[in-house]
C-alpha positions in Angstrom: 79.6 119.7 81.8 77.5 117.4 84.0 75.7 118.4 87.2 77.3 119.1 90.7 76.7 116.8 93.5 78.0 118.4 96.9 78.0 116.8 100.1 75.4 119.3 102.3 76.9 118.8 105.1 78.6 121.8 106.6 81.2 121.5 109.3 81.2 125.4 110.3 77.6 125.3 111.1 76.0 123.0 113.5 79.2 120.7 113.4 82.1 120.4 115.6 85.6 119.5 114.6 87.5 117.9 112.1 85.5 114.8 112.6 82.1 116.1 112.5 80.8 114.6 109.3 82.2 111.0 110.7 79.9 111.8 114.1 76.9 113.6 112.6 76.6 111.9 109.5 78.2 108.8 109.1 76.2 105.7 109.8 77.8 103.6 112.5 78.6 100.0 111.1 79.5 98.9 113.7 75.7 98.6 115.6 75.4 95.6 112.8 78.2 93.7 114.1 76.9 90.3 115.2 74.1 90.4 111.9 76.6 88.5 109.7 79.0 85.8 110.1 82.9 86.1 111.1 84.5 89.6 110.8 82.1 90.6 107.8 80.1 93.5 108.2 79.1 96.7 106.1 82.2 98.5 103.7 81.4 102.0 103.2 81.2 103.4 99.5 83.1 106.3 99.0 81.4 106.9 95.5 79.4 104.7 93.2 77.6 106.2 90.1 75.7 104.1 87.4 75.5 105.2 83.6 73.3 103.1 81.0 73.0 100.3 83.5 77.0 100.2 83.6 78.3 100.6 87.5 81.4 102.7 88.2 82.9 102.8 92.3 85.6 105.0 93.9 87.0 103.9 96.9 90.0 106.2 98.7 92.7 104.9 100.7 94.8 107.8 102.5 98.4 105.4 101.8 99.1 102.6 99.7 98.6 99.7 101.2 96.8 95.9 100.8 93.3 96.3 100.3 91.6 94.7 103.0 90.7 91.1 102.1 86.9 91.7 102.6 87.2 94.6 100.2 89.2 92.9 97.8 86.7 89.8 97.5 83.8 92.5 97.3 85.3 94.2 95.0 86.9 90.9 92.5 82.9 89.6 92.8 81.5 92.8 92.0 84.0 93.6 88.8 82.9 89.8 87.3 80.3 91.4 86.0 81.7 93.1 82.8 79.4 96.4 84.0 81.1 97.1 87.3 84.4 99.1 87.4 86.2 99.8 90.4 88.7 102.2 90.7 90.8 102.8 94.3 92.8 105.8 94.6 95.3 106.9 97.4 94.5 110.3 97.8 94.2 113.2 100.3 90.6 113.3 100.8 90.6 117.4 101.9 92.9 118.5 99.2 92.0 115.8 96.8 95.7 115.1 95.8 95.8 111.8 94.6 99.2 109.6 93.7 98.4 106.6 93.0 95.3 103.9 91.3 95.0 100.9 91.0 91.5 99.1 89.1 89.4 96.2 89.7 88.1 95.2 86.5 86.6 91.1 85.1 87.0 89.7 88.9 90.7 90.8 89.1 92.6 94.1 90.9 95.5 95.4 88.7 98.7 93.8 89.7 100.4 97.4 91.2 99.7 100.7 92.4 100.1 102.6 89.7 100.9 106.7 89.5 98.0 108.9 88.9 97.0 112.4 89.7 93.8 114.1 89.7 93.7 115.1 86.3 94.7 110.8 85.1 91.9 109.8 87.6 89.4 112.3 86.0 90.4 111.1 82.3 90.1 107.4 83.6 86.6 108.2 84.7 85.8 110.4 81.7 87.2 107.4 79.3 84.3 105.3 81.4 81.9 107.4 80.5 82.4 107.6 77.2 82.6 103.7 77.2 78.9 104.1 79.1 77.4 106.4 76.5 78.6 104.1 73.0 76.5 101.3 74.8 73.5 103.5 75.5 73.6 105.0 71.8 73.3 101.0 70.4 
């Protein structure tokens, strides 16, 4: 099923550290700060996809906690329009445990963290996707 999209980025060769993706790779936000107004500047995207013009985004968090309020609003404005889904998950990024989800869906979050594990989260996506293909076969 589906195709395989790995990051190319290898670590053992030509990197250094734990944090070499975040030095090599990453781009550096913060050289925009100043471009906007207040404390607004760039969010990262952990993962966005788009199926039959219908907009899914993954954002991990490493604990449960608020969202950030700049987050939140980006992410209550994005979800008003009935094709964006966002889902956040708290998860440990290098062994991709994850424990918890919570959605952003019609301009609101879901009121709670709630449990998940990998195998919910990837039947949460896969129930997207199915969602995504019924309106591409109309």
């Amino acid at each position: 099923m589906g195709g395989k999209n790995t990051m190319s980025w290898d670590c053992h060769r030509g990197g250094r550290g734990n944090n070499c993706f975040n030095e090599k790779r990453r781009l550096k936000f913060e050289v925009f700060s100043g471009c906007f107004p207040g404390r607004i500047n760039f969010s990262d995207v952990d993962g966005i996809v788009e199926i039959g013009r219908r907009f899914l985004m993954l954002e991990g968090k490493s604990s449960i906690e608020e969202i950030p309020a700049g987050q939140r609003i980006l992410f209550e404005h994005l979800t008003e329009d009935p094709r964006w889904l966002v889902l956040v998950v708290v998860c440990d990024a290098e062994s991709m445990r994850v424990s918890r989800l919570r959605e952003f869906c019609k301009g609101m979050q879901s009121p709670r963290w709630e449990p998940c594990n990998l195998d919910d989260l990837r039947a949460r996506i896969s129930e997207w996707v199915r969602d995504s293909g019924k309106e591409l076969r109309q």
